[in-house]
C-alpha positions as CSV (number, residue, x, y, z in Angstrom):
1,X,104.9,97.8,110.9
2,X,104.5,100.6,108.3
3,X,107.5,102.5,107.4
4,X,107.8,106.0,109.0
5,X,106.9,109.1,106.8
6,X,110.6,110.7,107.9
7,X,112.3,107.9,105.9
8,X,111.2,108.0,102.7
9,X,113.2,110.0,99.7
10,X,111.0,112.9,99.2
11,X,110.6,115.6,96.4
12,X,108.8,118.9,96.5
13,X,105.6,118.6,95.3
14,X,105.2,115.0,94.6
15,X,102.5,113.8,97.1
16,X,103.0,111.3,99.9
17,X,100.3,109.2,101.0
18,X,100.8,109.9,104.8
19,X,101.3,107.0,107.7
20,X,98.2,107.4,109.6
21,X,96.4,107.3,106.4
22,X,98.2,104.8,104.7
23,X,97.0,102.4,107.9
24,X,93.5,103.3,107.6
25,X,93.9,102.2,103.4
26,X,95.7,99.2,104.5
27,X,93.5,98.2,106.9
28,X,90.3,98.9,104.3
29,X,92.4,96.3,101.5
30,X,93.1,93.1,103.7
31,X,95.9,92.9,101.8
32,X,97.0,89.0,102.4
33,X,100.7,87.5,102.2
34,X,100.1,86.2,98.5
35,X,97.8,88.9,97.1
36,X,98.4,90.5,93.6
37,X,97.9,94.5,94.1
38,X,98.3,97.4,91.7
39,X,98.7,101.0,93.3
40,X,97.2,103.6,90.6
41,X,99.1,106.7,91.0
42,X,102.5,105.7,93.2
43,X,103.2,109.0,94.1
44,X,106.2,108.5,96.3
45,X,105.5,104.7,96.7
46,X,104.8,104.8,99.9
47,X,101.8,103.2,99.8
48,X,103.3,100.3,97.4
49,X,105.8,99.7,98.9
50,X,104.1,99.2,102.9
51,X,101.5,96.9,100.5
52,X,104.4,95.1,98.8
53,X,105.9,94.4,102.7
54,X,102.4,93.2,103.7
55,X,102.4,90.7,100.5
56,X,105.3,89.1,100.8
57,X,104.9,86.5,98.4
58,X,102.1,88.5,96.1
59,X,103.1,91.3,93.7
60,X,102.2,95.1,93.6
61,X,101.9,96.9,90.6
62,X,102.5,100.6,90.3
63,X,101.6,102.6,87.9
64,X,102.6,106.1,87.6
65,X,102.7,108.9,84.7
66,X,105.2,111.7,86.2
67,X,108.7,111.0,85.2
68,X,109.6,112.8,88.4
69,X,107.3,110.3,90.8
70,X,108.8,107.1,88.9
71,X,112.2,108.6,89.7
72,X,111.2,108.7,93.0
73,X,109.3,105.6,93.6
74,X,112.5,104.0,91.8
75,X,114.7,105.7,94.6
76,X,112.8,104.0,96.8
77,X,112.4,100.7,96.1
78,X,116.0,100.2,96.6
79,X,116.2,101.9,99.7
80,X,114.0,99.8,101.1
81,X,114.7,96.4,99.4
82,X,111.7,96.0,97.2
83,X,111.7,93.1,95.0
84,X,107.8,91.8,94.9
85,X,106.6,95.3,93.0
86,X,106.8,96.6,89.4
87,X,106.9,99.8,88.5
88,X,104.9,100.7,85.3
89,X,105.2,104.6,83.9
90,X,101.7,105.0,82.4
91,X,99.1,107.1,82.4
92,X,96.4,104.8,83.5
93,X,94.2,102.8,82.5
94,X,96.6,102.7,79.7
95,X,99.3,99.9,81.5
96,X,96.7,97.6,82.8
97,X,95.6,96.0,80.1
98,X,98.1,93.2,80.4
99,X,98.1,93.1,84.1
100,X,97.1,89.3,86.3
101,X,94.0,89.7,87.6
102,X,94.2,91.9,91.1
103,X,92.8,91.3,94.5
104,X,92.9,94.9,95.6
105,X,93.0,97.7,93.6
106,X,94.2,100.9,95.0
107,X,93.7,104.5,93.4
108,X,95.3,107.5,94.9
109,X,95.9,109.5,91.6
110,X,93.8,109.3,88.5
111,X,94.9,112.0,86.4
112,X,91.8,113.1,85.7
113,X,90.6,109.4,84.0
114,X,88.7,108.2,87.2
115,X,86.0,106.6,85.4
116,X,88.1,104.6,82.9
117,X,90.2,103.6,86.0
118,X,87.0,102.1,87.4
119,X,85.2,100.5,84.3
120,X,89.0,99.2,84.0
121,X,89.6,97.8,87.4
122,X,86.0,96.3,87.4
123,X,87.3,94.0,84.4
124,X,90.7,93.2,86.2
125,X,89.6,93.0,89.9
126,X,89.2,88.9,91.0
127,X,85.4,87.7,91.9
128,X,86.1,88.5,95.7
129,X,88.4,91.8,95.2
130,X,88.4,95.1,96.6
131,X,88.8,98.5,95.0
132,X,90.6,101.2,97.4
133,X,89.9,105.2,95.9
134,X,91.5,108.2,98.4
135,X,90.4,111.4,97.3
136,X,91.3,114.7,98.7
137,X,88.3,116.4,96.3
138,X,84.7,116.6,96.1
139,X,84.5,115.8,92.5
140,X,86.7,112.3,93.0
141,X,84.4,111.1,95.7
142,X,81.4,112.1,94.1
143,X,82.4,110.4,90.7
144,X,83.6,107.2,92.7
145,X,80.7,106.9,94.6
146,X,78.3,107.6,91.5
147,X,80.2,104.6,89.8
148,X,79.5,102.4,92.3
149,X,76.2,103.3,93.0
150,X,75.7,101.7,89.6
151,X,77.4,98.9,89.6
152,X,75.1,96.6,92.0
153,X,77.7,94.0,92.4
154,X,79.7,95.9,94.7
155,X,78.9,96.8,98.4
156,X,80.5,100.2,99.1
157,X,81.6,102.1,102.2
158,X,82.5,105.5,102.8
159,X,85.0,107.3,105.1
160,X,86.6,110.7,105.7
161,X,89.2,110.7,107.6
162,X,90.9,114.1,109.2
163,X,94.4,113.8,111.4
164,X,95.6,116.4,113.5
165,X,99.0,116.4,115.2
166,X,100.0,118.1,118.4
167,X,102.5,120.9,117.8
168,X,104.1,122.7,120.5
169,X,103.9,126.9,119.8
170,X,106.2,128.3,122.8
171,X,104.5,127.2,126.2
172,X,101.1,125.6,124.3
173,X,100.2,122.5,122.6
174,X,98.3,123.5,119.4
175,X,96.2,121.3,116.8
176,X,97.5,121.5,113.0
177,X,95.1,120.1,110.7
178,X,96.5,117.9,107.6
179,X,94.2,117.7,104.7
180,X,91.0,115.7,105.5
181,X,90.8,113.2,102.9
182,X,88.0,110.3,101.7
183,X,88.5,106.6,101.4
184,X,86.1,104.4,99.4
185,X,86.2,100.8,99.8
186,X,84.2,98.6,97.8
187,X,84.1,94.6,97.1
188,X,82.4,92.5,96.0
């Protein structure tokens, strides 16, 4: 079971990978019980830290470059018991050179580096591995797709992914739209 938005430690403006999405990224990974992951861009560490339940004898690595995020993805991890993931402040790719070789890769915040994230992860990624990229813009998808379009070792899949909750407005039920956002998913 994932962990429920309402109980992570939150901070305004430092972005949360949401439940619903974090299960459709999760699902994308197959994450096993002994996989080594690295989360690019922790955020809140949500996503790490639902990853780092699901390999329970693996590792996750997270690496994150806002001082305020690491305080909060620190925060987290021992609220929730985390002792299978390692928190790395870096701007990234700078970090992974010294990494273990991953069997998913996930990329939620790149900082404006994408492309070096890639080439990166490509070099780091295990023969059968998967890379995970959300993006919430255009330009991310485009460039992530674009790199993987030329590199021919990799199938690739496409999503975009849009969840609406049900909110009561005095006697009606009305939609409100969160951000639709893009997953990528390719292995090879």
């Amino acid at each position: 079971m994932l962990i429920s938005d309402s109980e992570f430690i939150r901070a305004e403006k430092i972005p949360m990978t949401k439940k619903n999405i974090r299960l459709l990224v999760l699902a994308e990974s197959n994450i096993e019980k002994n996989s080594i992951v690295y989360d690019i861009g922790g955020g809140t560490g949500a996503l790490s830290i639902d990853a780092a339940r699901i390999c329970s004898e693996g590792f996750v690595y997270t690496l994150e470059k806002n001082p305020a995020s690491v305080d909060l993805i620190r925060q987290n991890l021992e609220k929730f018991h985390v002792e299978n993931l390692k928190l790395i402040e870096s701007n990234a790719p700078n970090g992974m050179e010294n990494l273990p070789p991953a069997d998913v890769i996930l990329i939620g915040g790149s900082g404006g580096n994408l492309e070096k994230i890639l080439e990166r992860s490509v070099e780091n990624l295990k023969s059968h591995g998967r890379i995970i990229v959300t993006a919430i813009t255009l330009q991310t998808i485009s460039t992530a797709l674009d790199f993987f379009n030329d590199h021919a070792e990799f199938n690739c899949e496409s999503i975009q992914a849009q969840i609406n909750r049900i909110e009561r407005v005095k006697n009606l039920d009305m939609l409100r739209a969160e951000n639709p956002i893009f997953i990528l998913n390719a292995w090879r």
